[in-house]
VOGU-3710 file (C-alpha; in Angstrom, 3 decimals, decimal comma):
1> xxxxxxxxxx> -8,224/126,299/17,122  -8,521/122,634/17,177  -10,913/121,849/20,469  -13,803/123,160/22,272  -11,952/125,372/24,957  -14,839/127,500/26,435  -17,030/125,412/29,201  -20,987/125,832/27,949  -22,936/128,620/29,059  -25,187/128,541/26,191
11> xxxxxxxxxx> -27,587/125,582/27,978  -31,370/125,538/26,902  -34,133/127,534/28,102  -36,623/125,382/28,366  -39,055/127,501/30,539  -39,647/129,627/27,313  -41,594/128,727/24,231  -39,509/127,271/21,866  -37,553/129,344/19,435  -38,546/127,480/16,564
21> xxxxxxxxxx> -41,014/125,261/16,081  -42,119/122,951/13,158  -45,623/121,593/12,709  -46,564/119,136/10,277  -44,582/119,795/7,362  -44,394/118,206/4,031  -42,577/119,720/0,637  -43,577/118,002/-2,677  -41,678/118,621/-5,575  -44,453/118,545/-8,644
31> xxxxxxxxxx> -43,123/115,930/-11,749  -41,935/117,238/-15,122  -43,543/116,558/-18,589  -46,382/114,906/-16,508  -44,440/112,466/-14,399  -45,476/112,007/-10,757  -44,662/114,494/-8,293  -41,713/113,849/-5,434  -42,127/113,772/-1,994  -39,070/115,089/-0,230
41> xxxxxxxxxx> -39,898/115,585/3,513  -43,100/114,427/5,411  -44,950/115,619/8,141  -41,705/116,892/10,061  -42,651/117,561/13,532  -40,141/119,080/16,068  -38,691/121,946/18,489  -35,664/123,944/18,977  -35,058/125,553/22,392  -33,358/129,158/22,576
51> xxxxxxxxxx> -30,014/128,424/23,643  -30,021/124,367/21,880  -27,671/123,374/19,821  -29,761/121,184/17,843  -28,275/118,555/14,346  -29,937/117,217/12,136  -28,496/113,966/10,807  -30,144/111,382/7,971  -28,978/109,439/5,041  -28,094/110,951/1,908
61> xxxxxxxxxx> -30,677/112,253/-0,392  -33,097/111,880/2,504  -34,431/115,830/1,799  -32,196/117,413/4,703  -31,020/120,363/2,687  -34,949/120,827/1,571  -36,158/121,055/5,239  -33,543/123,579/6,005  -34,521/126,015/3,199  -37,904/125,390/4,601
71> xxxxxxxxxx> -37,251/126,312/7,875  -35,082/129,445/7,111  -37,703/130,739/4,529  -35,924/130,359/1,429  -38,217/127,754/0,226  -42,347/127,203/1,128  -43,025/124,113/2,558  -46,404/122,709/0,234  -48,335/122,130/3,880  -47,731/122,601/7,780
81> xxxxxxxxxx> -46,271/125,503/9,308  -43,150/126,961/10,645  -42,725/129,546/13,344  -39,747/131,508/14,405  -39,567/133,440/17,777  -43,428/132,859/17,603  -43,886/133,978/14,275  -44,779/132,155/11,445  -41,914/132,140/8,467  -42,731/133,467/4,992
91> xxxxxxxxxx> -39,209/134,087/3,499  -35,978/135,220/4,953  -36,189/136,315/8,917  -34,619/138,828/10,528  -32,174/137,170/13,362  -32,024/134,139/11,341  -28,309/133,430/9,666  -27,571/130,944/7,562  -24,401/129,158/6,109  -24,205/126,878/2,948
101> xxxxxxxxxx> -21,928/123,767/2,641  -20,753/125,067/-0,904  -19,003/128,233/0,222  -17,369/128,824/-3,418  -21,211/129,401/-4,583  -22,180/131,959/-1,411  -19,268/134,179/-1,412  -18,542/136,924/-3,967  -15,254/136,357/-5,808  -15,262/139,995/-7,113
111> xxxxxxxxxx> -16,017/141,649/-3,568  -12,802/141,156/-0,354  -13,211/139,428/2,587  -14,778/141,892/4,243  -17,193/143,319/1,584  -18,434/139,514/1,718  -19,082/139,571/5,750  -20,686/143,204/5,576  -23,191/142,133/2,742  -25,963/141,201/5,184
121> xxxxxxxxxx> -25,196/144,561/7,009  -26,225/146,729/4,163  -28,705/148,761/6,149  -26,357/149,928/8,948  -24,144/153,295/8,656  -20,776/152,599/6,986  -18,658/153,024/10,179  -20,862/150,337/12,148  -20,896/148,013/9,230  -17,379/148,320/9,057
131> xxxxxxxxxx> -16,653/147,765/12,729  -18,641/144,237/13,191  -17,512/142,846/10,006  -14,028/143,484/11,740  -15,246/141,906/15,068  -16,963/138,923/13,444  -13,468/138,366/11,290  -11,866/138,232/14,260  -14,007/135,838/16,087  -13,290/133,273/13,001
141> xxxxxxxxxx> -9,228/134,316/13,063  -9,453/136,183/9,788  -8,996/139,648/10,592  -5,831/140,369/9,338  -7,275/138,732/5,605  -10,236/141,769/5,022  -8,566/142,885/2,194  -7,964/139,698/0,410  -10,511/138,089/-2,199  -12,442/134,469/-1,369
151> xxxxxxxxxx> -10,047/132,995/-4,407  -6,963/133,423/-2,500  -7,887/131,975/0,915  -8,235/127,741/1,236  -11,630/126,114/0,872  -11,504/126,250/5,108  -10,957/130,023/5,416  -13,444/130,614/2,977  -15,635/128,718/4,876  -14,800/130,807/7,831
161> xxxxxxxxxx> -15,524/133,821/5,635  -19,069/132,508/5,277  -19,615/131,949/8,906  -18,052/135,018/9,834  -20,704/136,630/7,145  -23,729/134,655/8,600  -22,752/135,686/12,453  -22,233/139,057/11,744  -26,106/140,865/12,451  -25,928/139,207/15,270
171> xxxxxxxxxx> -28,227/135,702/14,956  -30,317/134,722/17,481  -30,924/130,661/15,247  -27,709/130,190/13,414  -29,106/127,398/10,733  -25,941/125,260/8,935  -26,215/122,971/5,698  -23,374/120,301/6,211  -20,895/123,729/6,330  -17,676/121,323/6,814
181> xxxxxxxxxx> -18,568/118,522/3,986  -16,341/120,223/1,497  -13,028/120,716/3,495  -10,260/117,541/4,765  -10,634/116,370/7,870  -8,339/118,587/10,296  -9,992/121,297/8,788  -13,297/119,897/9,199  -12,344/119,351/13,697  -11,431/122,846/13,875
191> xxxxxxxxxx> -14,244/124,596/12,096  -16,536/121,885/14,580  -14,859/123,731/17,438  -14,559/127,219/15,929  -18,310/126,791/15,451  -18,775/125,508/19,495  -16,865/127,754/20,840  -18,598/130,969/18,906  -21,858/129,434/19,981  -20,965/129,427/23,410
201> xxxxxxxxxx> -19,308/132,803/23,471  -21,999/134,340/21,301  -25,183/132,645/22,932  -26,850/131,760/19,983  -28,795/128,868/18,965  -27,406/126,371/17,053  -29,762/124,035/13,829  -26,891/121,963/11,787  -27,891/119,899/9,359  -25,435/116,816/8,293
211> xxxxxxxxxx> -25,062/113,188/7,060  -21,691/112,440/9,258  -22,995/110,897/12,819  -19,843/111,292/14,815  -19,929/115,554/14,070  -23,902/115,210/15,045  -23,035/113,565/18,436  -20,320/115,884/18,573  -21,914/119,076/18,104  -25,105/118,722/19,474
221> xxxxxxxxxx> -26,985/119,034/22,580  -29,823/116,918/20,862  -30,158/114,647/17,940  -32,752/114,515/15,456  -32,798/111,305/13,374  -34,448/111,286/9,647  -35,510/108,586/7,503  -35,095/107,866/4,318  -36,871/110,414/1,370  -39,487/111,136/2,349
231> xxxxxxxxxx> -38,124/111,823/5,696  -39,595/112,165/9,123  -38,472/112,316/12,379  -37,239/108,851/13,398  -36,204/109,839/16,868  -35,192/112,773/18,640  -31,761/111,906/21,008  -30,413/113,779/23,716  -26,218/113,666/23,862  -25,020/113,343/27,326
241> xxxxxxxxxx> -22,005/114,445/27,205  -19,769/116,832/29,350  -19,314/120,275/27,523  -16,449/121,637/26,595  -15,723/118,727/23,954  -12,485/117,444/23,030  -12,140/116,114/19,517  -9,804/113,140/20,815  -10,971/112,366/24,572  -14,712/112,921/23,712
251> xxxxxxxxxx> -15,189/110,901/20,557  -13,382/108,101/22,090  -15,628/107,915/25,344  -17,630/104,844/26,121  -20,834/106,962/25,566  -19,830/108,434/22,529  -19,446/104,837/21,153  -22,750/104,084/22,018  -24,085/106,672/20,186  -22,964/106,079/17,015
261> xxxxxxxxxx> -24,219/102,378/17,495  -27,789/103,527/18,388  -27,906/106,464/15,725  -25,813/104,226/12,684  -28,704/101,210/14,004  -31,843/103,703/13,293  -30,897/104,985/10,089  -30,215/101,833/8,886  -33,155/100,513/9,762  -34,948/102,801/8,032
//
């Protein structure tokens, strides 16, 4: 699967309160053997619609990774709050998934394919844990590799292992840290559309955090531009741009172009 081939029927709902919604925070890091503390994101401010497919894009080392842990409870944020389906986050969330750029590191080596995707299924009857870790397989085109361990797939169907893992309790926020740094390119434009068309299909909403700008204007339905450490919200874009996206026709638009300037412009400047 190498383009977007399912027209967008996951569009925003904007006459609903936001999904999730981030007020005011900040996450220091405190200094070792009495050196100052860090400051790695500050007084983040921001929305994500149900239905959005919101990215995330800054420079390197700006604290994206940090905000994301924040956000999907894995880490506590030193001040402000975040809320989830209008609930405020204190660790991991039900309906939340998440997927980690370094794949080797999430997936079991010892466990197959499938014992991997039904991990976060633990609580459901054997049979039913059995049957969507099958179905979510299939929606990444893995089905037929259950049986196999993470060691013998490629660094992109292991990533499609852990997506297939973080999709399968159904998510209603599907949060990504830069999933697709750590493959080559082709592999990295057809895990971009795998991941489109699954958000279509499935109706979830999308959060992916990167540093590439053309996969931002790419994926998303809204950009959300950070500074340099410690980050804020620079400016919050919204991508114009017809839905379903071709990895050829769509990056080389006029308006794609344009985005890249502005976007490339603001982080620079910053």
């Amino acid at each position: 699967m190498t383009e977007s081939s399912l027209a967008s029927t996951a569009t925003p709902d904007r006459d609903v309160p936001p999904l999730l919604s981030v007020s005011g925070v900040r996450k220091t890091y405190a200094g070792t053997g009495g050196g100052a503390s860090t400051v790695a994101i500050d007084d983040l401010t921001f929305t994500v619609d149900k239905g959005e497919f919101v990215v995330i894009v800054g420079p390197s080392g700006c604290g994206k990774t940090t905000l994301l842990r924040c956000l999907s409870g894995l880490l506590a944020p030193t001040s402000g709050t975040v809320e989830f389906d209008g609930r405020t986050v204190a660790g991991v969330q039900a309906g939340l998934g998440v997927v980690f750029q370094e794949y080797t590191r999430s997936l079991m080596p010892w466990l197959s394919v499938r014992a991997n995707v039904e991990l976060g299924l633990h609580r459901l009857p054997k049979a039913e844990r059995r049957e969507q870790a099958e179905r979510s397989l299939r929606h990444v085109g893995l089905v037929e590799f259950g049986d196999r361990y993470p060691w013998q797939l490629s660094g992109g169907m292991q990533q499609r292992v852990a997506i297939a893992r973080a999709i399968s309790a159904d998510p209603r926020l599907l949060m990504m840290d830069e999933p697709f740094a750590s493959v080559d390119a082709q592999t990295r434009t057809s895990l971009e559309s795998m991941v489109l068309d699954l958000w279509v299909e499935a109706g979830w909403t999308g959060l992916l955090v990167t540093h590439d700008i053309d996969e931002a204007i790419f994926m998303a339905d809204r950009v959300l531009v950070l500074s340099q450490r410690p980050s804020r919200v620079i400016e919050a874009i919204d991508i114009v741009l017809d839905r379903p996206r071709d990895q050829l026709e769509t990056r080389a638009s006029p308006e794609f172009q344009e985005y890249r300037r502005r976007i490339t412009a603001l982080i620079g400047q910053h």
